[in-house]
ROFI-114474 format. One record per residue (C-alpha): residue in three letters; y, z, x. Coordinates in Angstrom, 1 decimal. Each point is the difference from the previous one (the first is absolute). Layout:
<lumtors>
+---------+--------+--------+--------+
! residuo !  north !     up !   east !
+---------+--------+--------+--------+
!     Ala !      Y !      Z !      X !
...
+---------+--------+--------+--------+
</lumtors>
This chain:
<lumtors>
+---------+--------+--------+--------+
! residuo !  north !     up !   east !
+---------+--------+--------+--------+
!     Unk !  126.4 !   64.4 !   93.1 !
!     Unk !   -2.1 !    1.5 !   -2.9 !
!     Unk !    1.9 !    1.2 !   -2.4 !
!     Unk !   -1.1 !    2.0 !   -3.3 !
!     Unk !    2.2 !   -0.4 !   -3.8 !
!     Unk !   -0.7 !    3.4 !   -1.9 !
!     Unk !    1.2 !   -1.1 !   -3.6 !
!     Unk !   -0.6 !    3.4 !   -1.8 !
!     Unk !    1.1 !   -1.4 !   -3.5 !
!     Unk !   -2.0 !    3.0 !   -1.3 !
!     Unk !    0.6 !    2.3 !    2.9 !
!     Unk !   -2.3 !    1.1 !    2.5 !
!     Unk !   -2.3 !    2.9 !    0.9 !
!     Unk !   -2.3 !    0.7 !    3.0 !
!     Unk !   -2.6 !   -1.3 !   -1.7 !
!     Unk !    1.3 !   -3.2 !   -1.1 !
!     Unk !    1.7 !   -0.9 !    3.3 !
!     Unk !   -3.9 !    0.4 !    1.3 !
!     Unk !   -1.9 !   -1.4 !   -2.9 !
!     Unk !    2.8 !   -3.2 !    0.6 !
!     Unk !   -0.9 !    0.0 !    3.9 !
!     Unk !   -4.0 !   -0.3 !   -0.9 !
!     Unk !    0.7 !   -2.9 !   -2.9 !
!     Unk !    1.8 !   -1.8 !    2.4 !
!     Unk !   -3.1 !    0.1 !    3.0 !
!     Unk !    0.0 !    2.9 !    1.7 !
!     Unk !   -3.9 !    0.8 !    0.1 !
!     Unk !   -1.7 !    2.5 !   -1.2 !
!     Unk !   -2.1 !    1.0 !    2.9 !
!     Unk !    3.2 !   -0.2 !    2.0 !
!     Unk !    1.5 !    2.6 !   -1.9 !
!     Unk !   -3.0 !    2.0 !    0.0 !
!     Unk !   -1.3 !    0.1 !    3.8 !
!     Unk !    4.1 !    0.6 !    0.7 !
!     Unk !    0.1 !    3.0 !   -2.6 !
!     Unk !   -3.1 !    1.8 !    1.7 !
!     Unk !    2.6 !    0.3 !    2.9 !
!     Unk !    1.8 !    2.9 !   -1.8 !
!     Unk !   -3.6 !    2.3 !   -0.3 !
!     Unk !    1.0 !    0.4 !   -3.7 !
!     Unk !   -2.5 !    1.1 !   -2.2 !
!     Unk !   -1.0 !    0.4 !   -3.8 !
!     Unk !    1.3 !   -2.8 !   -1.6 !
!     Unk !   -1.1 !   -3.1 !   -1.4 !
!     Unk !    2.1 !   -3.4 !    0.3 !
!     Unk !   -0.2 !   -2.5 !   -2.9 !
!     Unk !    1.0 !   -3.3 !    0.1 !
!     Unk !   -0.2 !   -2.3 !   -3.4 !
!     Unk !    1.1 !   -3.0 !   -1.8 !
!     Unk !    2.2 !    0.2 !   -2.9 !
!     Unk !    2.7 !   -2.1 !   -1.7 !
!     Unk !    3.1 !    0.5 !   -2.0 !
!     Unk !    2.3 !   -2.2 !   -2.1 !
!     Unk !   -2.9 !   -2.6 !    1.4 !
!     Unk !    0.5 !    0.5 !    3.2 !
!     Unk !   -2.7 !    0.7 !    2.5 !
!     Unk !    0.7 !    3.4 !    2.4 !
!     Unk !   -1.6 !    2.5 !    1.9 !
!     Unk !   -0.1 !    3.8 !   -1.0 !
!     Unk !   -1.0 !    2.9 !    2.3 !
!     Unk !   -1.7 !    3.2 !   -0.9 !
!     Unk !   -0.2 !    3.1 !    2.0 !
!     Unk !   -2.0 !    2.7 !   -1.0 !
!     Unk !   -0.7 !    3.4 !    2.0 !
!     Unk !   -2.6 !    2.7 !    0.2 !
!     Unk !    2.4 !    3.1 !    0.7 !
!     Unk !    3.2 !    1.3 !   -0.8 !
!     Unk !    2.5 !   -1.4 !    2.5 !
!     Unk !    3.3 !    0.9 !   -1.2 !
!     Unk !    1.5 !    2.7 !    2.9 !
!     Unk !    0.5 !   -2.8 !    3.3 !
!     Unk !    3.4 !    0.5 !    1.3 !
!     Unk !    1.7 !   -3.1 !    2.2 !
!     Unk !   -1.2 !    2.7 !    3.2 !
!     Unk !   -3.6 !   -0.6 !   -0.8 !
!     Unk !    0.4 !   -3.3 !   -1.1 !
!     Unk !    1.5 !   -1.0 !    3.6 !
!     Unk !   -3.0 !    1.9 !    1.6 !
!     Unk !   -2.5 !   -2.2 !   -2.3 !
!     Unk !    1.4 !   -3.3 !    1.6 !
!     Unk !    0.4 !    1.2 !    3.3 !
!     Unk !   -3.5 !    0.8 !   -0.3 !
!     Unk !   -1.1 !   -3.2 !   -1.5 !
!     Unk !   -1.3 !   -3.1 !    2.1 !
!     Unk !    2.1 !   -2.7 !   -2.4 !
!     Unk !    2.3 !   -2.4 !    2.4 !
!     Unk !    3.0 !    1.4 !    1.6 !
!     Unk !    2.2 !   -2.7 !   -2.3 !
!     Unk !   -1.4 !    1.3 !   -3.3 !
!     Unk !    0.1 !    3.4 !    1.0 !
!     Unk !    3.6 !   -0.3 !    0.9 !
!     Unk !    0.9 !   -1.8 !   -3.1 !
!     Unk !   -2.0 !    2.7 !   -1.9 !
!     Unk !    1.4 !    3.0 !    1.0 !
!     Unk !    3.7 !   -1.5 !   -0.1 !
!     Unk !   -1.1 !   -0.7 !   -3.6 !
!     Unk !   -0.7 !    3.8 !   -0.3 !
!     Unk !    2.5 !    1.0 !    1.7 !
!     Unk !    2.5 !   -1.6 !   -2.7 !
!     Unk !   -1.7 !    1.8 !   -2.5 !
!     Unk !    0.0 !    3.2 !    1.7 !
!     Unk !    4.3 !   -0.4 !    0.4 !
!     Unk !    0.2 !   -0.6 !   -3.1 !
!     Unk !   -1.9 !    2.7 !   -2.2 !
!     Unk !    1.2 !    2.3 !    2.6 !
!     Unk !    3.8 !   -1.2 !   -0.7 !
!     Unk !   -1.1 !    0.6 !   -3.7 !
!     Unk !   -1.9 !    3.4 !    0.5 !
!     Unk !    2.0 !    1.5 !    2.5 !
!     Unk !   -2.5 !    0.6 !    2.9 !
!     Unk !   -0.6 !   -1.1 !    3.4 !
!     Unk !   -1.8 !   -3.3 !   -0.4 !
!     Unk !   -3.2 !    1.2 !    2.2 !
!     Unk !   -0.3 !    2.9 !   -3.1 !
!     Unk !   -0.2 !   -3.0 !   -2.6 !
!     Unk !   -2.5 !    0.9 !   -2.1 !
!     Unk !   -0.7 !   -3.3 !   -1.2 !
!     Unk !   -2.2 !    0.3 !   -2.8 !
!     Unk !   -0.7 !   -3.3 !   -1.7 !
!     Unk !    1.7 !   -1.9 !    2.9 !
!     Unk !   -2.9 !    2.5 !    2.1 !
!     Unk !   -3.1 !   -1.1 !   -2.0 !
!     Unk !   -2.1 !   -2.0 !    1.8 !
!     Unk !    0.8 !   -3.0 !   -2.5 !
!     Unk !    3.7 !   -0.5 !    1.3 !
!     Unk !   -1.8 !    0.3 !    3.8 !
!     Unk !   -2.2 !   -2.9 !   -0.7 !
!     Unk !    3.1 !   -2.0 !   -1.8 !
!     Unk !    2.3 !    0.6 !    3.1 !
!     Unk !   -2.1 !   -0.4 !    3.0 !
!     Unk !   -1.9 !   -3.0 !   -2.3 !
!     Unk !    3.4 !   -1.6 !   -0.2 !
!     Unk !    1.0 !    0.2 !    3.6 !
!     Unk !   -3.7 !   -1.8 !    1.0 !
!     Unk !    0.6 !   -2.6 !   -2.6 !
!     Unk !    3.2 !   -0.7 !    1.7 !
!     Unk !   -1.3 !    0.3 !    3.5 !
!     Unk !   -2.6 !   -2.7 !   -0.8 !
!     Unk !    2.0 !   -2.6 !   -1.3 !
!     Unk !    2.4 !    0.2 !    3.0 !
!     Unk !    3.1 !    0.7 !   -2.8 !
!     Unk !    2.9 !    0.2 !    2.7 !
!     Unk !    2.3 !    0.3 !   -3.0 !
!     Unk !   -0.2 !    1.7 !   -4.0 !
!     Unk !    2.7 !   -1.1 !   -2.4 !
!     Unk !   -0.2 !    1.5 !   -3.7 !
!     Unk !    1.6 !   -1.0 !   -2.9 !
!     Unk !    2.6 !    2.6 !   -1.5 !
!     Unk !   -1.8 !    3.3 !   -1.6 !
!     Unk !    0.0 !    1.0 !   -3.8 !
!     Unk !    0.5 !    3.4 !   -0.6 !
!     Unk !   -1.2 !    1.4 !   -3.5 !
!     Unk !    1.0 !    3.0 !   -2.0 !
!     Unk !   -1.9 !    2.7 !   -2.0 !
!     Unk !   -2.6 !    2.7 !    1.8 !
!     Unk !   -2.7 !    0.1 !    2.7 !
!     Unk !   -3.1 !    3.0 !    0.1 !
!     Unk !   -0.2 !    1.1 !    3.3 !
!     Unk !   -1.0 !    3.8 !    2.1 !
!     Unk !    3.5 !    0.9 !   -0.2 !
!     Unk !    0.1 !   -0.5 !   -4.0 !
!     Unk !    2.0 !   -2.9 !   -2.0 !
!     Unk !    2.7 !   -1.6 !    2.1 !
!     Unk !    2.7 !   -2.4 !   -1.7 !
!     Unk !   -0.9 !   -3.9 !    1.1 !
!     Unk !    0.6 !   -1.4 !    2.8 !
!     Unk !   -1.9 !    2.7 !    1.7 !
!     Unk !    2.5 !    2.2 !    2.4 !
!     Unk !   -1.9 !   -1.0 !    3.0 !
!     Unk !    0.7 !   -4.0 !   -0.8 !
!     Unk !    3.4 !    0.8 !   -0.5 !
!     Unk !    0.2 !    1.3 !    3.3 !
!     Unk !   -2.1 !   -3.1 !    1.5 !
!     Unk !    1.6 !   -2.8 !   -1.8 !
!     Unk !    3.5 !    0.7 !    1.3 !
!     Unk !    1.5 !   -2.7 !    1.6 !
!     Unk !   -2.5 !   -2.1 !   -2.0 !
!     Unk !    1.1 !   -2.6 !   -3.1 !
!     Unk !   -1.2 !    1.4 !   -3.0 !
!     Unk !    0.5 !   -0.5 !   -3.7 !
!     Unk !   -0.6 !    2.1 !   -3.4 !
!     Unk !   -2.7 !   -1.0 !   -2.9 !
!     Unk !   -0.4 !    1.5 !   -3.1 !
!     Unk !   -3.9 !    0.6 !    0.6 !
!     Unk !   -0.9 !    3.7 !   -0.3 !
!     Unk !   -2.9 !   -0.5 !    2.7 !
!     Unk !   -0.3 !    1.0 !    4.0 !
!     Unk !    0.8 !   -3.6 !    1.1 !
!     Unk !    0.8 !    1.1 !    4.1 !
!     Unk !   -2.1 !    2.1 !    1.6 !
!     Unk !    0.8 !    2.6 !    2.8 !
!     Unk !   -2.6 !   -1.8 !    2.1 !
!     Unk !    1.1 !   -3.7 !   -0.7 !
!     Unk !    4.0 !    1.0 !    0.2 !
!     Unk !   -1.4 !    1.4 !    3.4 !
!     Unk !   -2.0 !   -3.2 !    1.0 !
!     Unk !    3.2 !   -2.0 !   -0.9 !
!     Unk !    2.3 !    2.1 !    2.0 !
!     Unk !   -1.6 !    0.4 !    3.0 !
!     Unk !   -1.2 !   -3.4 !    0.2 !
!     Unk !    2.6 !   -2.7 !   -1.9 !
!     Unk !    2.5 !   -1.9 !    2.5 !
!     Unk !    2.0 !   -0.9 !   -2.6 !
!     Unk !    0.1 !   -0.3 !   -3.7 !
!     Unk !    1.0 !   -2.7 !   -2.7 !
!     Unk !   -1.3 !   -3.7 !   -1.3 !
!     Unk !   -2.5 !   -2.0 !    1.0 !
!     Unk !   -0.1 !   -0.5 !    4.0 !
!     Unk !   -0.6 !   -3.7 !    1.3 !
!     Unk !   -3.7 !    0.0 !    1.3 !
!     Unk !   -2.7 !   -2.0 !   -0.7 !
!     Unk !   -2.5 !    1.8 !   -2.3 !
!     Unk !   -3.6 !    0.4 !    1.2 !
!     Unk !   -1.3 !    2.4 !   -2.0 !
!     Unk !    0.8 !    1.9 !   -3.3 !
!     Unk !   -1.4 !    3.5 !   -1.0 !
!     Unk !    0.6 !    2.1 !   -3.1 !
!     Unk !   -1.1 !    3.8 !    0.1 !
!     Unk !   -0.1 !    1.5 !   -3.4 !
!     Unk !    1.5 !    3.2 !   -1.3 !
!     Unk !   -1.9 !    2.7 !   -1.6 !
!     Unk !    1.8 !    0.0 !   -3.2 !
!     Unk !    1.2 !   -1.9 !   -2.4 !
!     Unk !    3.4 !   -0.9 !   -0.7 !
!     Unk !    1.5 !    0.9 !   -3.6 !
!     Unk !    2.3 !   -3.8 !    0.5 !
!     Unk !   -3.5 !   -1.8 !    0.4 !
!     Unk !    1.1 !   -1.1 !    3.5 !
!     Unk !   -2.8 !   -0.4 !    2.6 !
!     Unk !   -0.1 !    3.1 !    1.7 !
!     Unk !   -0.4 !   -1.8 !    3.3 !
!     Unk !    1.5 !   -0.7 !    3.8 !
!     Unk !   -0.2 !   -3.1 !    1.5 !
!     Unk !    0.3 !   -0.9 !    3.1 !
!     Unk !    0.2 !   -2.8 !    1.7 !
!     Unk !   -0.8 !   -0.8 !    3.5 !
!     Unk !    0.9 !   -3.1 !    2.5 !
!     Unk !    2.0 !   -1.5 !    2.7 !
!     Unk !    3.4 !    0.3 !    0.1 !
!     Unk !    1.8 !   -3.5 !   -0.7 !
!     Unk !    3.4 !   -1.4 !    1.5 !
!     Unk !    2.1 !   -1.5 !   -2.9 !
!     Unk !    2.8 !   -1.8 !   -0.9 !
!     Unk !    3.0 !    2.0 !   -0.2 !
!     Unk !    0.4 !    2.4 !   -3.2 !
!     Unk !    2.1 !   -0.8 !   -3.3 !
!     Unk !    0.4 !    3.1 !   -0.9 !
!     Unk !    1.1 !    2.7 !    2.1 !
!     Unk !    1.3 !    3.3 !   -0.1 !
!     Unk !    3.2 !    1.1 !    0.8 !
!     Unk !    0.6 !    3.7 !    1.0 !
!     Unk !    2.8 !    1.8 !    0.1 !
!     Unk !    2.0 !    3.8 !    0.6 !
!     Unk !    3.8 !    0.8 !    0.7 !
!     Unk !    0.6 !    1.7 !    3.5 !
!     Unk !    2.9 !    1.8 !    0.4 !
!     Unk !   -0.5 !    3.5 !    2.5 !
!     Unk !   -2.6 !   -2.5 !    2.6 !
!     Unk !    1.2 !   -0.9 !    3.5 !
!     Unk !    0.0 !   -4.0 !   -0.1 !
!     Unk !   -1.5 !   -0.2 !    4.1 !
!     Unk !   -3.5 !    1.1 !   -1.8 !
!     Unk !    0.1 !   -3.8 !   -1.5 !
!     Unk !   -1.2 !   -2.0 !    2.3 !
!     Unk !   -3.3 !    2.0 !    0.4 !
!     Unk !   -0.2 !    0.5 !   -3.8 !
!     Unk !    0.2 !   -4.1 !    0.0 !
!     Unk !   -3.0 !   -0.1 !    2.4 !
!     Unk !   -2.3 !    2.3 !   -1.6 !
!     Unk !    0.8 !   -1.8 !   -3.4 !
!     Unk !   -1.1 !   -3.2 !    1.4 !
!     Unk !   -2.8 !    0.9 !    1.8 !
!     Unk !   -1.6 !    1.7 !   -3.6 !
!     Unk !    1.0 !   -3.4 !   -1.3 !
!     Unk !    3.5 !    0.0 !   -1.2 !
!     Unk !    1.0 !   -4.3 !   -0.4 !
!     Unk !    3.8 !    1.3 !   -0.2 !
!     Unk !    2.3 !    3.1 !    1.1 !
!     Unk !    3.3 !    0.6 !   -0.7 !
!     Unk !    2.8 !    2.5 !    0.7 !
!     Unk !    3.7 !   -0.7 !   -2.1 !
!     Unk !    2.7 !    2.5 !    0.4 !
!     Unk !    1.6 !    0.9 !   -3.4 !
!     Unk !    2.1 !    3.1 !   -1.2 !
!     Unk !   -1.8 !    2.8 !   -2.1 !
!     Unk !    1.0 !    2.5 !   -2.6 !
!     Unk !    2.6 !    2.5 !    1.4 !
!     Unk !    1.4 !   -2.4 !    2.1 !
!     Unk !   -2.6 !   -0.1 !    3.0 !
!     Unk !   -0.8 !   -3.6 !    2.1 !
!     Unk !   -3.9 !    0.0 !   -0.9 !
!     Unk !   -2.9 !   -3.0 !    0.7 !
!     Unk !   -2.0 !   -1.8 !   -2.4 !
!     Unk !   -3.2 !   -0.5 !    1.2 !
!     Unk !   -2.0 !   -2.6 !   -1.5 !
!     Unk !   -3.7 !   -0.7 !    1.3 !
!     Unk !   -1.8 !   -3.2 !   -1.4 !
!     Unk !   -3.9 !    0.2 !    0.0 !
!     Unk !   -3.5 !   -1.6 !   -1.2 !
!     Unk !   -0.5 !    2.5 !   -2.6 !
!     Unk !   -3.5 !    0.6 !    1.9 !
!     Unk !    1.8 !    2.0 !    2.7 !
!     Unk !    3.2 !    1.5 !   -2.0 !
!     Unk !   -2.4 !    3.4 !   -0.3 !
!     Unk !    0.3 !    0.4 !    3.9 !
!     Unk !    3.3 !   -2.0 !    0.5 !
!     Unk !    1.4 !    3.6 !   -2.6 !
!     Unk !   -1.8 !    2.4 !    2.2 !
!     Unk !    1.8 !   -1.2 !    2.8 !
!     Unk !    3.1 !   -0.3 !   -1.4 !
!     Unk !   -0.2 !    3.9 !   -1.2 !
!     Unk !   -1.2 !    0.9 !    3.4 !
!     Unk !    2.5 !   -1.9 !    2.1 !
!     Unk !    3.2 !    0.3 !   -1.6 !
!     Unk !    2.3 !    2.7 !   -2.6 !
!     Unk !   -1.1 !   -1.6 !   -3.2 !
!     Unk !   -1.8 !    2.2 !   -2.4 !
!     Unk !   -0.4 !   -2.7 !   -2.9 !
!     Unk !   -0.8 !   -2.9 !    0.2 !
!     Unk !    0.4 !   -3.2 !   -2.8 !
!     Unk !   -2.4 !   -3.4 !   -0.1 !
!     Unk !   -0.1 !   -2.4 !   -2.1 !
!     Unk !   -2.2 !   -3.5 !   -0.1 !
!     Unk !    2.0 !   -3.6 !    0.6 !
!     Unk !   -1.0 !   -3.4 !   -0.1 !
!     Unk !    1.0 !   -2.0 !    2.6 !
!     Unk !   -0.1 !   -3.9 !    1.1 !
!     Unk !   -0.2 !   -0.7 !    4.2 !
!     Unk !    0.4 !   -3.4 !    1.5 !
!     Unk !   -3.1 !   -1.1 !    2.3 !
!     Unk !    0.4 !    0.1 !    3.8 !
!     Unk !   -1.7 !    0.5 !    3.3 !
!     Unk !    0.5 !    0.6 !    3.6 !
!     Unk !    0.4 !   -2.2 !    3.1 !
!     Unk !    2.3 !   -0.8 !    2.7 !
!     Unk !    2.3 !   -3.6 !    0.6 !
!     Unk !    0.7 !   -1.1 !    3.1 !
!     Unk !    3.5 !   -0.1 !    1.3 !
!     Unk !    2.0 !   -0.6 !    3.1 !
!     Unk !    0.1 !    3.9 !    0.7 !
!     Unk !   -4.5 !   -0.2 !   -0.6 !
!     Unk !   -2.0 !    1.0 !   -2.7 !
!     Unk !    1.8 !    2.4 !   -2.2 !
!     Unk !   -2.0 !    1.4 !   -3.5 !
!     Unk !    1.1 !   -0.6 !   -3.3 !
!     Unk !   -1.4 !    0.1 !   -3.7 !
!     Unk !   -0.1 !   -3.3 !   -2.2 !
!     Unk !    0.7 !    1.0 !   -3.5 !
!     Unk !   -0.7 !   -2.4 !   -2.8 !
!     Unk !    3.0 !    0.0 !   -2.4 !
!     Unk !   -0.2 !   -1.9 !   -3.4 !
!     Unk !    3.1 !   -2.7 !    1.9 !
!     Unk !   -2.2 !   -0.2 !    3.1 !
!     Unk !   -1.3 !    1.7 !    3.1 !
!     Unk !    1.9 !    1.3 !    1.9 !
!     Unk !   -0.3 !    2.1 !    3.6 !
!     Unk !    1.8 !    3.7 !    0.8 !
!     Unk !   -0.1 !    1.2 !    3.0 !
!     Unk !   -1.7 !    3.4 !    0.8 !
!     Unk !    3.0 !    2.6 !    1.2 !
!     Unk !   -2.2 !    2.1 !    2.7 !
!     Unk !   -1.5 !   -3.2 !    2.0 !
!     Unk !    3.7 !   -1.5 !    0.3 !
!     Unk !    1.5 !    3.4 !    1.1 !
!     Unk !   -2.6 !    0.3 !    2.5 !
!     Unk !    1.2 !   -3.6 !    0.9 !
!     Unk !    3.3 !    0.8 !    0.0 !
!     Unk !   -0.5 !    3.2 !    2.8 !
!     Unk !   -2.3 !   -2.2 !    2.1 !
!     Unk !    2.3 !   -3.3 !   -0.2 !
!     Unk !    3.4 !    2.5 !    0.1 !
!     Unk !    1.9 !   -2.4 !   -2.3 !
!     Unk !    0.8 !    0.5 !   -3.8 !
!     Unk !   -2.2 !    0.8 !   -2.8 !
!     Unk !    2.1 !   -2.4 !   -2.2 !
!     Unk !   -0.9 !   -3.1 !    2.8 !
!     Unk !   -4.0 !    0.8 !   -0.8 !
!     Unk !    0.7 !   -0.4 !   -3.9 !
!     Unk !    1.3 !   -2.9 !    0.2 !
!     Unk !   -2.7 !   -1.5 !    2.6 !
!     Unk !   -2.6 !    0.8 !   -3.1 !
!     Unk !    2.1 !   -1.2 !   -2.2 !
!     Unk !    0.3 !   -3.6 !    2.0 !
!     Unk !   -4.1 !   -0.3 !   -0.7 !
!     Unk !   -1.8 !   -1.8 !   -1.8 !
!     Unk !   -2.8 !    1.1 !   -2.4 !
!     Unk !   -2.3 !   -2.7 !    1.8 !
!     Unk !    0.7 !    2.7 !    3.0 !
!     Unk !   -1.7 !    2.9 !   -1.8 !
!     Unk !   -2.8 !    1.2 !    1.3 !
!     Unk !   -2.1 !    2.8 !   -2.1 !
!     Unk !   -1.5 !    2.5 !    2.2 !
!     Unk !   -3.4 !    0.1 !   -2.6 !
!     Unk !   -1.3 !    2.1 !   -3.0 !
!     Unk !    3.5 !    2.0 !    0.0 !
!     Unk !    1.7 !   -0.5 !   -3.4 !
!     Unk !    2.7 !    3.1 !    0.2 !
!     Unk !    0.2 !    2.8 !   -2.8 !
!     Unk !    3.9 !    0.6 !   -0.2 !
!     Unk !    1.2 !    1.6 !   -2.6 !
!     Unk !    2.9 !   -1.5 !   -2.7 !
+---------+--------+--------+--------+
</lumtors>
């Protein structure tokens, strides 16, 4: 799987999410010959060097012939249905839109096709979002991961007048989104890069395991009163199995009005997004009421959609997390032979010795096909010897502690 690390230490803007794409390898001409697709006209696309803090980046420049600034989301859906660029891009590109539109209309008060979109209109923004979703269609990026998003204070120039910082519209896009406050009084997130983000991120937090291929760093057009680099990287690869995490992160919320039957298909959903642990303990709230803890342990780079779910599929309406070191034993799957046939088990390696546990679902089925007593399996495994163990390959387990 290719998979793409957004680390927007300096936020991120249409622009930067495209000039970071092109620094990375997407080619010129590429972009080019697959922007001609949209028929747009009167602008001039500038790609060029430049470096900050040292550090080598891309910048792009768009400048424009006419005055563009009256394209509502109606006519921009009618430009890329009328455009030739691939049906992926032009998918990604109008759901890009189409988060931008919900937004300043949530803000405005309109109908999102009535969105008059202004800046977010001018034919820059069109280049930087439809630019974006070709990069990402060329290096096959199956999944985007960004870094948490700083969110500035201060003022922002714009059609509508001076709006406070963050800008309404990325207050809108970022919900749902980890964010935190700086004290810089500069734009840091863009509309257009909190709608890139939004529409396109799986999941947010640290560093996903991948092994890095390339490395790109789009440049900002400003810059930043802290002397930060006013950059995005991101970095690009092959997504890597790894040993099991150290450090994970534990989520939890009290339930006390939810009927408990939903568990077992909240449990599922959990683990499919990745959950290595779920829990359910019954305890007694405030006024007296029986309640359930529900505790959710998690590689902190899928707790983002591990909370969605848990908002979605349950009562709770807060949620606390928190990050924990923790310490697993080594161990791996196989099967020993016994006088009832091969039966699975794992063979953990404890600091006293190694030692062999039998695996609860193979011995029930067992069990039902035998008809005797779960007990009489357990202790057939336990009669084994470790010379018995058999692994059954590349299959070292992720169980959570």
């Amino acid at each position: 799987m290719i998979v793409a690390y957004a680390d927007a230490f300096s936020g991120i803007s249409g622009d930067m999410f495209l000039g970071a794409l092109l620094d990375a390898g997407l080619p010129e001409e590429t972009l080019q010959k697959e922007l001609a697709g949209l028929a747009l006209h009167g602008f001039q696309l500038q790609i060029s060097k430049t470096a900050q803090s040292g550090l080598a980046a891309t910048k792009i420049t768009i400048t424009t012939n006419h005055d563009h600034h009256h394209r509502t989301f109606r006519t921009i859906k009618e430009l890329l249905g009328k455009s030739t660029l691939h049906p992926a891009v032009k998918e990604k590109s109008l759901a890009i839109f189409s988060a931008l539109a919900q937004a300043e209309a949530q803000v405005h008060g309109c109908p999102p096709d009535e969105v008059h979109f202004h800046e977010v209109g001018a034919v820059d923004a069109i280049i930087d979002i439809v630019g974006a979703a070709i990069g990402l269609h060329y290096f096959g990026i199956e999944q985007l991961i960004a870094s948490p998003l700083p969110l500035s204070r201060g003022w922002v120039e714009c059609a509508h007048g001076r709006l406070p910082l963050p800008a309404p519209a990325v207050c809108e896009l970022v919900k749902g989104m980890p964010v935190y406050g700086t004290d810089l009084p500069q734009e840091l997130v863009t509309p257009t890069g909190a709608a890139i983000l939004k529409t396109c991120c799986r999941s947010f937090g640290p560093f996903p395991p991948m092994a890095i291929d390339k490395v790109g760093y789009g440049a900002g057009s400003h810059k930043l009163a802290d002397q930060r680099p006013n950059l995005l990287r991101l970095i690009i690869g092959t997504a890597a199995q790894v040993e099991e995490t150290q450090e994970v992160e534990v989520i939890e919320t009290h339930l006390d009005d939810w009927q408990p039957e939903g568990f077992p298909f909240l449990s599922e959903q959990l683990f499919a997004k990745g959950a290595l642990d779920v829990a359910i303990i019954p305890m007694q709230m405030k006024k007296g009421r029986p309640g359930f803890l529900l505790r959710v342990v998690a590689d902190p780079a899928f707790a983002w959609e591990l909370k969605r779910c848990i908002l979605s599929e349950s009562s709770a309406i807060g949620l606390r997390f928190r990050r924990e070191g923790r310490w697993t034993l080594p161990r791996e799957t196989g099967t020993v032979a016994t006088s009832l046939g091969q039966v699975a088990v794992k063979k953990v390696v404890t600091p006293s010795g190694d030692i062999l546990y039998p695996e609860y679902e193979d011995c029930r089925r067992l069990a039902l096909e035998k008809k005797i007593p779960l007990q009489h399996i357990y202790r057939e495994v336990g009669r084994a010897l470790l010379e018995d163990f058999r692994p059954a390959g590349n299959n070292t387990e992720k169980e959570s502690v």
